[in-house]
N, C-alpha and C positions, 0 to 999 in steps of 0.2 A: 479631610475627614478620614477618621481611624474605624475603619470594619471587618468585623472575625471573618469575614464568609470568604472562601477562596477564591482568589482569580482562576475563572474556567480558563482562560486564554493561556495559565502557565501549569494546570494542576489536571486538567485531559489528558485522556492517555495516548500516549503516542498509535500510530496507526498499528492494527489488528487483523488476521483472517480470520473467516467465520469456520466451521468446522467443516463445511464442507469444500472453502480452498483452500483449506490446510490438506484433504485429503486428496483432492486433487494433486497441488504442489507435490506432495510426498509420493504419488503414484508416477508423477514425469521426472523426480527428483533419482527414483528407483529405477526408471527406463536410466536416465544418464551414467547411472554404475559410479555416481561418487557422491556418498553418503555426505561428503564436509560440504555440497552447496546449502545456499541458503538463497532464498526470494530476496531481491532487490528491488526495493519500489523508489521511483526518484521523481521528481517534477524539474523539468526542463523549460528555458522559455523555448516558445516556438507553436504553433498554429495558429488558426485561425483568431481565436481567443485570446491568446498570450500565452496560455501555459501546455505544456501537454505530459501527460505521465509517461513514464518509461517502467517496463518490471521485465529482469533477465534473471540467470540462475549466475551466483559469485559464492567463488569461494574465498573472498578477499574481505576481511571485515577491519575495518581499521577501529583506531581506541575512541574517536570521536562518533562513531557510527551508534545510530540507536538501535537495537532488539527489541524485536518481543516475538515471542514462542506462543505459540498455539498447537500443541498434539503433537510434536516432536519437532514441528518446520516453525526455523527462523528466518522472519520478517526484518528487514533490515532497510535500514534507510540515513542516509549523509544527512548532517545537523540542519542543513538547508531546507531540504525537503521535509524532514520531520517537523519543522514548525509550519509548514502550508496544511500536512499531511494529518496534523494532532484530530485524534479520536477517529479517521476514517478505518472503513470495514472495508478488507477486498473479500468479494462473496465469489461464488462459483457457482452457475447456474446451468443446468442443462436441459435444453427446450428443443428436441428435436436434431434434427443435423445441421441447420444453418446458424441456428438460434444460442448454442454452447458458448460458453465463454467466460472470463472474468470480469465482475461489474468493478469499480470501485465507488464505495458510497461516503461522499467527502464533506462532510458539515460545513468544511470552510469556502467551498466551492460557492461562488457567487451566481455564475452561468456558466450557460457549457453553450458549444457551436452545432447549428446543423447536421455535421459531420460524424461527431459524439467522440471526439480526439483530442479536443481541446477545451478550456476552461479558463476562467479569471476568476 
């Protein structure tokens, strides 16, 4: 069967931060003293679950790697994890002193563990 309407699974946008962990990012980016990092978001096997996310600061962007920019910080992520990753938001939230932190809100996420570290 032939139909116009696009595949979400191939035409979602690769994963995004909200404005406010982009402003974040960019305030820890600015502590570090070197403008060329960028946000690394990756999915790994490994937890409870099977998967578990990783986000570090790289100044390493290879030609396979996906981008996307929000307020001057680049979101970056290896072609592996951007197909787990497609359309999720990392958001930044601050609730207090124990409460701080960055979510990641993941459409493709099936379940996440007790722990809140892992995911399938």
């Amino acid at each position: 069967m032939i139909t116009n309407e696009p595949d979400t699974a191939t035409t979602a946008s690769p994963a995004s931060l909200s404005p406010a962990a982009a402003a974040k990012v960019a305030e820890l980016i600015a502590a570090e003293g070197d403008p060329a990092l960028a946000l690394r978001l990756g999915v790994r096997p490994g937890g409870c679950s099977g998967f578990q996310y990783e986000m570090y600061f790289d100044a390493e962007v290879g030609e396979s790697d996906v981008i996307s920019e929000t307020d001057g910080v680049r979101l970056v992520l290896d072609p592996q994890s951007a197909q787990v990753l497609r359309g999720a938001v990392v958001d930044y939230k601050e609730q207090g002193l124990q409460g701080s932190g960055f979510a990641i809100n993941n459409p493709n996420q099936q379940r996440g563990c007790g722990c809140g570290q892992s995911f399938c």
